[in-house]
Structures are given as C-alpha cells and as structure tokens.
C-alpha positions as CSV (number, residue, x, y, z in Angstrom):
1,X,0.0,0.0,0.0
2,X,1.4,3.7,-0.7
3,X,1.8,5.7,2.3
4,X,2.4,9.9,2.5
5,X,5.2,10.1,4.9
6,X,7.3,13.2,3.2
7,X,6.8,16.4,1.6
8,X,8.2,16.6,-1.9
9,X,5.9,15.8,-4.7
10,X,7.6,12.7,-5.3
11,X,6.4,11.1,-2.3
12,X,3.1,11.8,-3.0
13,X,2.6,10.8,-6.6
14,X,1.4,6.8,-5.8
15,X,-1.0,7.9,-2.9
16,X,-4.4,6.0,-4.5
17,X,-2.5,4.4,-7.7
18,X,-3.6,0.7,-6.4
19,X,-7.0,1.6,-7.9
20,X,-5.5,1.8,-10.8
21,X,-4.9,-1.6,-11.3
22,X,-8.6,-2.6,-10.4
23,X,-11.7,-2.6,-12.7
24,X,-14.7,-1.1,-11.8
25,X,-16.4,-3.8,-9.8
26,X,-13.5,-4.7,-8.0
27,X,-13.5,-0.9,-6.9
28,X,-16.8,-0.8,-5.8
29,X,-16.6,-4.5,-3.9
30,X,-13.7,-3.1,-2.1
31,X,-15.6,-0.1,-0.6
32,X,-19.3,-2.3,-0.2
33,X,-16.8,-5.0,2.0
34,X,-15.8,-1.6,4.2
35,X,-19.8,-1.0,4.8
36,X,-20.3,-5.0,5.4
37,X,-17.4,-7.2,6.0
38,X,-17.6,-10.2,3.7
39,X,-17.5,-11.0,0.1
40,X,-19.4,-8.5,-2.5
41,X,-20.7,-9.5,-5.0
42,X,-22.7,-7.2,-7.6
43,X,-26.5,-9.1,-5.8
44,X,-25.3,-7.9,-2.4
45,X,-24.6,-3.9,-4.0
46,X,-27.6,-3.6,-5.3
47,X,-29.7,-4.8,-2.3
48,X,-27.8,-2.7,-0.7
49,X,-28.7,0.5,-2.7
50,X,-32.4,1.3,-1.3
51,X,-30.6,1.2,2.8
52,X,-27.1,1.9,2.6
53,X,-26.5,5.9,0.7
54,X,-23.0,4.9,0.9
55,X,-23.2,2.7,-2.0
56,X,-24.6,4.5,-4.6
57,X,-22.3,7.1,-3.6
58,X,-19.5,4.9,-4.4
59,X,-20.9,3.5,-7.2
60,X,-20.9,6.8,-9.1
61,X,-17.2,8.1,-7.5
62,X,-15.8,4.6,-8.9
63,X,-17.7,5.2,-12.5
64,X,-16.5,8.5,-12.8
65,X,-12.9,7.5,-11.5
66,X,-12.7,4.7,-14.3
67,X,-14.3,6.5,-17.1
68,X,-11.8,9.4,-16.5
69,X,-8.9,7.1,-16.9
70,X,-10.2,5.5,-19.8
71,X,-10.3,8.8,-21.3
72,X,-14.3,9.3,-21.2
73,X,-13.9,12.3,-19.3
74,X,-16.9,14.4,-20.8
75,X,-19.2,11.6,-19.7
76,X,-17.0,11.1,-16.4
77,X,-17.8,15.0,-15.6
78,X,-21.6,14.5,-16.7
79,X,-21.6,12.3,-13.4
80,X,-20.8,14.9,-11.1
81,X,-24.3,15.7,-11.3
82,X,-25.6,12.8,-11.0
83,X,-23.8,12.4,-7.9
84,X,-25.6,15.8,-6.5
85,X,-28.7,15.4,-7.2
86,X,-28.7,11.4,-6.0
87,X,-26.5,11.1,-2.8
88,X,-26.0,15.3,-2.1
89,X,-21.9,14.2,-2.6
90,X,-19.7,16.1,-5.2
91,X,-16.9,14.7,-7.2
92,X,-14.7,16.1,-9.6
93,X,-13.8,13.9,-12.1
94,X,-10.2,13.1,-12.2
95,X,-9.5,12.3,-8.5
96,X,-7.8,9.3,-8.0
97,X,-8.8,7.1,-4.7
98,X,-7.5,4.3,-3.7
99,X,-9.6,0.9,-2.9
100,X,-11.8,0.3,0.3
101,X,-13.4,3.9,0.7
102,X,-16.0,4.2,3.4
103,X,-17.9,7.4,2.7
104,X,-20.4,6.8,5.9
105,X,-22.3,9.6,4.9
106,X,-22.1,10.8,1.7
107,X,-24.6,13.9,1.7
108,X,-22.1,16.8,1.4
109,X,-19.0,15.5,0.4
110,X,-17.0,16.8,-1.7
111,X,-13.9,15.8,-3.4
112,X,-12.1,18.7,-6.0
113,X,-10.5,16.8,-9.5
114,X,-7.3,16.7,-8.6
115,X,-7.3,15.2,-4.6
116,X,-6.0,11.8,-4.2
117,X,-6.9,9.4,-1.6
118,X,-5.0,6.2,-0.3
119,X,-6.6,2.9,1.0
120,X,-9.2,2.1,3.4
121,X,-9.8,5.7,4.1
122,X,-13.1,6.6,5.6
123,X,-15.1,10.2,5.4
124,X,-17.8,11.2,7.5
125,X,-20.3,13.6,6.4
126,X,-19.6,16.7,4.8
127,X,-16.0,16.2,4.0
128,X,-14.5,18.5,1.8
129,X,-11.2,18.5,0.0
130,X,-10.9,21.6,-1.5
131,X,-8.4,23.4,-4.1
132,X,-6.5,26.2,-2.4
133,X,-8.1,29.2,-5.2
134,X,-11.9,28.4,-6.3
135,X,-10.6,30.4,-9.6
136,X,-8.1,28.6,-11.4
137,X,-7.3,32.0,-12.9
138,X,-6.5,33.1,-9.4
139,X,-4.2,30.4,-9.0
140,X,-2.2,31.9,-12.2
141,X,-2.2,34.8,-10.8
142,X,-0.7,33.5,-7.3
143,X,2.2,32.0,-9.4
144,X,1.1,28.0,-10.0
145,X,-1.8,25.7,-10.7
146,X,-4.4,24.3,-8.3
147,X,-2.9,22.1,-5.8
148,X,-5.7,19.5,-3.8
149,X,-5.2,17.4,-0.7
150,X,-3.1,14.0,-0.3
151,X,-5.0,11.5,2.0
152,X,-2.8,8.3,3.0
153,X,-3.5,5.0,3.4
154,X,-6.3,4.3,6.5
155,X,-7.1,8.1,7.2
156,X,-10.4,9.3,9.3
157,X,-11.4,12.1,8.4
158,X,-14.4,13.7,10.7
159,X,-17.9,15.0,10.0
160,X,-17.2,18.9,7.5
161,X,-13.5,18.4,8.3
162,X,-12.2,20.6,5.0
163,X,-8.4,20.2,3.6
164,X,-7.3,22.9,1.6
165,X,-4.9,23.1,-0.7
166,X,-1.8,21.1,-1.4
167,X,-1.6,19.8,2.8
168,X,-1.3,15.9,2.5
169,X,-2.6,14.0,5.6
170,X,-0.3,11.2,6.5
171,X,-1.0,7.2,7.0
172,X,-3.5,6.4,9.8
173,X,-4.0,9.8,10.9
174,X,-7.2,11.4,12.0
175,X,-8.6,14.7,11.1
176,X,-11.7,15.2,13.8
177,X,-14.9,16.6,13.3
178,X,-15.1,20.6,11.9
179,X,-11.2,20.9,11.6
180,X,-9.6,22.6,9.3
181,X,-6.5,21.4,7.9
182,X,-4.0,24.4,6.4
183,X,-1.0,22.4,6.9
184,X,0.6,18.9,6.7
185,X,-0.4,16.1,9.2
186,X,2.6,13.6,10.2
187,X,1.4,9.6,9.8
188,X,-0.3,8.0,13.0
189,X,-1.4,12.0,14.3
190,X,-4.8,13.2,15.7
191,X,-5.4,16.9,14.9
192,X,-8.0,18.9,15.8
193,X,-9.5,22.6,15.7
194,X,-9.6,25.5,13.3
195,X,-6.7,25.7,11.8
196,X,-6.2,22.0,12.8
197,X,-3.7,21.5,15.5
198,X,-1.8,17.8,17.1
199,X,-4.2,16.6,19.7
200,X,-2.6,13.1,19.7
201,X,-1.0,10.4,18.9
202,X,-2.9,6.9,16.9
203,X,-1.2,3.8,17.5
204,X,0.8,2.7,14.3
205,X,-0.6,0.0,11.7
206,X,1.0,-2.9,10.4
C-alpha cells in the first residue's frame, strides 16, 4: 500500500495508484466490504442501494474514477451531477482514490479533480477536499496551478473536516470533526481545531 510520509511531490505521486490496477467492480466491492465485511458480490450492491447511501455514492465516485482514466472524461464530468442530485456528494472527475473507501455519509461531500486518496480511508459527512483558489485564474495569478489534498492510506477524516490546498494527511492519521487542515499532518497523528492542530497520537498499523 502507498503511504504519505514526506513532503516533496515525489512522495506523494502513488497515494491511491492501487485503484488503478482494479476494474470497476472490483472498486466498488472493495468499498461495499468496508460497509459489510464479507464478500461483495454485484447481488449484495444492489440490495444494498435502497438502505445503505454509501453505495450508490461509491458507485458513481468509482464510474467516474474509471471512465476518467479510460479517457471518457466528458461523460466522467456529466456524473458529477448525478452524484448531486442522487446522494447530495460532489466529485470532480479526475481524483484518484485508492480501494476500500468508506464514505459513511455521503450527503455533502465533496472531493475537487485533482485530490488523491490512499486505501481504506473513511469520510464522514460533509468532507471536503478543496483546491486552495476556487478560480483557477486566481491560481495563475498567485504564481502556480491548483494544488488539492493527499489522504494516505487508512485516514479518518471527521464530519465537514475541509483540507485545503496542497496539505497531504499522513497514513492512519485522524482529522476530527469541523477541523480545518492548512498544513501537513505527520502519519499515526490526531489533529484537531480550526486551523487543525496535534491533539494526539494513533497507535501505528502494520
């Protein structure tokens, strides 16, 4: 699995690149097993569907993810609304999320085209990970392009936590509930607050 331990941009070019190597069931699978533990299979999504908003959500996040890399990007962004007017989440197409998402509830979510997300990473509601400008023009003007948040591997993110900007959260960490996060998190860290500051410590994975 990738994990976002440094700063430089090379260290945080594979966060989310093991969904790249997964087809779009095997995508969707991954993040139903994170809602119920088990083995998915395309029966148990759709039963699913009528109780459980998580799953269409990640239904349409994995449809646009795929038909953006396949280079269907028009129909990819037609999905965005979709996605708003279904489960209230907003996606840009072109984000790149890893497997095993857990968007427990999707209403307000949002995700801007360029974030990327690691593995078995889970969002409360009203997430946002948001572009440092909303004008891309403005983000000429400042002297570069639009940078978006880094998420490693096994992340919480709390309920309208918002990430702005090129910050990258690192493996395991947790962002709690109405923080906002102007800066970079270190793997294994609890932050906390507007801006989001170290609270404490989460006890390293495997």
């Amino acid at each position: 699995m990738s994990s976002v331990t440094g700063s430089g941009p090379e260290e945080l070019v594979g966060v989310g690149d093991e969904s790249l190597a997964l087809s779009f069931s095997e995508l969707v699978f991954s993040d139903v097993s994170r809602i119920r533990p088990g083995t998915a299979s395309w029966l148990r999504v759709l039963v699913r569907i009528p109780f459980e908003p998580s799953v269409p959500a990640s239904i349409l996040l994995r449809a646009q993810q795929c038909l953006h890399r396949a280079g269907r990007r028009r129909l990819a962004g037609a999905l965005r609304t979709l996605g708003n007017r279904w489960v209230g989440a907003d996606f840009g197409a072109g984000m790149v999320v890893g497997p095993g998402l857990l968007l427990a509830h999707p209403v307000g979510v949002t995700m801007g085209f360029g974030a990327r997300v690691g593995s078995g990473v889970t969002f409360a509601g009203g997430v946002v990970l948001a572009a440092r400008y909303y004008d891309a023009d403005e983000a000429v003007r400042h002297g570069g392009e639009q940078s978006f948040p880094v998420v490693g591997d096994g992340v919480t993110l709390g309920a309208h936590a918002v990430l702005v900007g090129g910050v990258h959260v690192g493996r395991n960490a947790t962002v709690g509930a109405n923080s906002v996060v102007l800066s970079d998190v270190p793997d294994d860290t609890v932050v906390l607050g507007v801006p989001a500051r170290r609270v404490g410590k989460r006890e390293p994975t495997s």
